[in-house]
Backbone as CSV, one residue per row, in Angstrom:
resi,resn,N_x,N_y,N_z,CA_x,CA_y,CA_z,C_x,C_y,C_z
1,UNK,12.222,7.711,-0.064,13.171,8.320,-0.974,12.413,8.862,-2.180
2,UNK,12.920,9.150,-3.509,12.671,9.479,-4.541,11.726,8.821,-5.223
3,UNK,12.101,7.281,-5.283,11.419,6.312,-5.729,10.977,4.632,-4.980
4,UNK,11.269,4.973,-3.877,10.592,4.326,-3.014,10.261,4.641,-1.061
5,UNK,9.081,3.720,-0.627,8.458,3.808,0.356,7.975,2.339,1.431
6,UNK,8.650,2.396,2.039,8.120,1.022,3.215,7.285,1.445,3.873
7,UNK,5.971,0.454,3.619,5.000,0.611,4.419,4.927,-0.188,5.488
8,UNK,4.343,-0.120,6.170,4.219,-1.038,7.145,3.315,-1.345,8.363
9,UNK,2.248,-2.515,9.134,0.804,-2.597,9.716,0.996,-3.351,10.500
10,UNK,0.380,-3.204,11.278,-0.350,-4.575,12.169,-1.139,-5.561,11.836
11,UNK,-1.047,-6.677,12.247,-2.276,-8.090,11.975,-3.294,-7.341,12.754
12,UNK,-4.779,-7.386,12.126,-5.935,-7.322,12.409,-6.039,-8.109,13.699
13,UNK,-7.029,-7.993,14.352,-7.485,-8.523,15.788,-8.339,-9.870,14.738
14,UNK,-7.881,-11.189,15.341,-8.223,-12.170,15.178,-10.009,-12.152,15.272
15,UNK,-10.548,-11.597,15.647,-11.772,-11.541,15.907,-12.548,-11.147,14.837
16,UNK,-11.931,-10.469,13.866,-12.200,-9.688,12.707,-12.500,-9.884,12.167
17,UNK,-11.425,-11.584,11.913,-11.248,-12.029,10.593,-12.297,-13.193,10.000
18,UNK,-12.632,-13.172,9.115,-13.623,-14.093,8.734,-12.449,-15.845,8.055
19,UNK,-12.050,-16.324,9.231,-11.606,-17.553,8.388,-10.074,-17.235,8.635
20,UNK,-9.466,-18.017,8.129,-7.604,-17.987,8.455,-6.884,-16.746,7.523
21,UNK,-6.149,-15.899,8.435,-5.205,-15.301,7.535,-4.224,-15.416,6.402
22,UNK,-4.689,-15.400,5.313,-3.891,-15.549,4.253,-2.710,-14.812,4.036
23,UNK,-2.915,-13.249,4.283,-2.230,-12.726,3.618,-2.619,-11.138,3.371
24,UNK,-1.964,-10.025,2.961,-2.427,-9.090,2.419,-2.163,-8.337,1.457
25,UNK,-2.860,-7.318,1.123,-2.825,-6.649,-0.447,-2.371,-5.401,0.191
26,UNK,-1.675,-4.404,-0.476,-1.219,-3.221,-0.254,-1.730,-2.781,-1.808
27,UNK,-2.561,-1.957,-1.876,-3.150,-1.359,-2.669,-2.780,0.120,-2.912
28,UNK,-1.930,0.925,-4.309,-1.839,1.761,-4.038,-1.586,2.624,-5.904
29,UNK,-1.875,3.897,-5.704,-1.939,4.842,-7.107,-1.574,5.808,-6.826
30,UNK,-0.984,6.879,-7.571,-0.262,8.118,-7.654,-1.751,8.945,-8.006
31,UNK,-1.252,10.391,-7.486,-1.717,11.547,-7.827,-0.677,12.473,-8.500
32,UNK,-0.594,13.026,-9.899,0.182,13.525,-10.605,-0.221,14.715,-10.579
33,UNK,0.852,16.126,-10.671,0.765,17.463,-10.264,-0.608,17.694,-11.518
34,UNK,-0.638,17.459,-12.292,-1.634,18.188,-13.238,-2.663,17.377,-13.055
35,UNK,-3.289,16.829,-11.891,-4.457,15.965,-11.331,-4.845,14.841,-11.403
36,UNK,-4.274,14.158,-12.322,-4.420,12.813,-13.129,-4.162,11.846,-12.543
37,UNK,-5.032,10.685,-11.816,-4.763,9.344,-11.518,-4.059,8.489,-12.209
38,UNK,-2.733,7.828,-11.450,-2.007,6.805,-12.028,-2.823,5.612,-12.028
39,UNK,-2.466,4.422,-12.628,-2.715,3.470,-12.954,-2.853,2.894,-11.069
40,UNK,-3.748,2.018,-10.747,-3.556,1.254,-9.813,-3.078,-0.186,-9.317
41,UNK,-2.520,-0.087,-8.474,-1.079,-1.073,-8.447,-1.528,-1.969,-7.417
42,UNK,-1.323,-3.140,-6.910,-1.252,-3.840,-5.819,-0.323,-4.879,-5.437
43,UNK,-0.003,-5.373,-4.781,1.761,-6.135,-4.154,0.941,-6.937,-2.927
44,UNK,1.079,-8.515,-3.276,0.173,-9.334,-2.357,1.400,-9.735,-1.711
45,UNK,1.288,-10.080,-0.287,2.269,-10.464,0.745,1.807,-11.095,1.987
46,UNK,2.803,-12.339,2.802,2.023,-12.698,3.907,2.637,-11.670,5.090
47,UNK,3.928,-11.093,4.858,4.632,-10.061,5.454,3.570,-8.965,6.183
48,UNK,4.160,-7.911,7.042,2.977,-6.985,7.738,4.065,-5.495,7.307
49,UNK,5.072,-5.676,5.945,5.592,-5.072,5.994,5.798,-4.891,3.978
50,UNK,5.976,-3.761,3.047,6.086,-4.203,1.998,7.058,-2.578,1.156
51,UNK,7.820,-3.030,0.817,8.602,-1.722,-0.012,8.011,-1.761,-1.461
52,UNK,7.464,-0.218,-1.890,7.001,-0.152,-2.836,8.371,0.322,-3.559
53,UNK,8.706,0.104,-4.531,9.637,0.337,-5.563,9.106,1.021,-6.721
54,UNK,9.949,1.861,-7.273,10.032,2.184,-8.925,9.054,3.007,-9.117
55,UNK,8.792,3.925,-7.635,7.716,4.838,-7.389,7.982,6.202,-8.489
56,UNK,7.354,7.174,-8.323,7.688,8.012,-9.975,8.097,9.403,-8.487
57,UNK,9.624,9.831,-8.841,9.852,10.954,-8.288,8.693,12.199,-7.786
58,UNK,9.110,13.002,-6.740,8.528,13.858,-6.600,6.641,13.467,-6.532
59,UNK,5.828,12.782,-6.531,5.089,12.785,-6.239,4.106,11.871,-5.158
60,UNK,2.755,12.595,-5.367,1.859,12.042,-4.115,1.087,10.200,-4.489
61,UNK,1.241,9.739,-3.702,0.722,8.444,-3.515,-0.473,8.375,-2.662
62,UNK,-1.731,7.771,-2.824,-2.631,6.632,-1.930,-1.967,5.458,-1.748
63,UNK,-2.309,5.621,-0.252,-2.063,3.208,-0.191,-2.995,2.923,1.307
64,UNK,-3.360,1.427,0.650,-4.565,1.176,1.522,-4.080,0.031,1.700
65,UNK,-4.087,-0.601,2.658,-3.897,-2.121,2.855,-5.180,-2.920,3.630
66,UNK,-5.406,-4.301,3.068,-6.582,-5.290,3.505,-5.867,-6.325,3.577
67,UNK,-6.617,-7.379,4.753,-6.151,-8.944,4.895,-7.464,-9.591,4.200
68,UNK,-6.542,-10.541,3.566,-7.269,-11.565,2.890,-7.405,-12.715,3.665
69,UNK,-8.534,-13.380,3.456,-8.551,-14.909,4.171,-9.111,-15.961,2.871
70,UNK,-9.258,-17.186,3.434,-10.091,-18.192,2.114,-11.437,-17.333,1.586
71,UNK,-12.066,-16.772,2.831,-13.627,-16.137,2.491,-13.142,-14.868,1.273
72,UNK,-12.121,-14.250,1.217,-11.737,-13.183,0.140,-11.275,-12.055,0.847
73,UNK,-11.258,-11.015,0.257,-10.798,-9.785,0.683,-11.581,-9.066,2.165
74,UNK,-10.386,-8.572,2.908,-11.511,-8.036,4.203,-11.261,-6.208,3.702
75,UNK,-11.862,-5.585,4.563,-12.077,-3.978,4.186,-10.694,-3.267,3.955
76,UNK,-10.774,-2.722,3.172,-9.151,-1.712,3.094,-9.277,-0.803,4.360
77,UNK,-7.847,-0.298,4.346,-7.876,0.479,5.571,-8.505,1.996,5.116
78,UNK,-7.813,3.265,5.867,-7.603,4.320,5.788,-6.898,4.565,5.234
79,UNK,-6.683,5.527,3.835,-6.049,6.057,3.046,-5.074,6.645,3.921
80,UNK,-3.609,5.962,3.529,-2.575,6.822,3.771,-1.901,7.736,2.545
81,UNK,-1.736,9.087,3.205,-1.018,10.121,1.920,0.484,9.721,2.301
82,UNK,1.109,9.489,1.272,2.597,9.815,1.113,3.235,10.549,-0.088
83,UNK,4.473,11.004,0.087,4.782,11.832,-1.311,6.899,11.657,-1.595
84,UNK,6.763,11.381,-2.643,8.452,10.759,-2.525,9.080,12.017,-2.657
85,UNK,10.286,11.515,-2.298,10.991,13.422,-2.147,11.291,13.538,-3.617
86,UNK,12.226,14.242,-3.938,12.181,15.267,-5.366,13.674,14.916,-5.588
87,UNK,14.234,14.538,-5.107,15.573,14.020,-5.275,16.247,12.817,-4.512
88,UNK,17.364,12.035,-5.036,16.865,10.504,-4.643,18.191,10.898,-3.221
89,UNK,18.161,10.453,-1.931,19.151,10.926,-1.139,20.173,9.581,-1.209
90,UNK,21.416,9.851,-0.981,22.498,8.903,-0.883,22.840,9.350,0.184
């Protein structure tokens, strides 16, 4: 919508992981029309699923998501582009 976006992943292949699944980070920042990086945001969850809220109309987003274990953070993914629409739909 306008101001928000559900993301949503798969659990990593157990093989991956260094140590027990904790959990993950959804990591994510705006790109504003006059070029300017937003502030960067992150939303920790044991979920494989996470709604970003209170997103800023009309514009472009990065979001990267990583699983965490006890050992710490594992690699972020691939930058996904998203962009909220320009008006909120009912």
């Amino acid at each position: 919508t306008s101001d928000e976006a559900v993301i949503t992943w798969s659990e990593p292949p157990r093989m991956t992981l260094h140590g027990v699944l904790k959990g993950y980070r959804v990591v994510f920042w705006s790109l504003f029309h006059d070029g300017e990086w937003g502030e960067m945001q992150n939303i920790t969850t044991t979920r494989e699923q996470v709604e970003l809220r209170g997103l800023e109309k009309f514009t472009n987003y990065s979001v990267q998501v990583l699983a965490y274990t006890q050992a710490g953070d594992g690699v972020r993914s691939n930058v996904l582009y998203i962009q909220t629409r320009e008006d909120r739909e009912y």
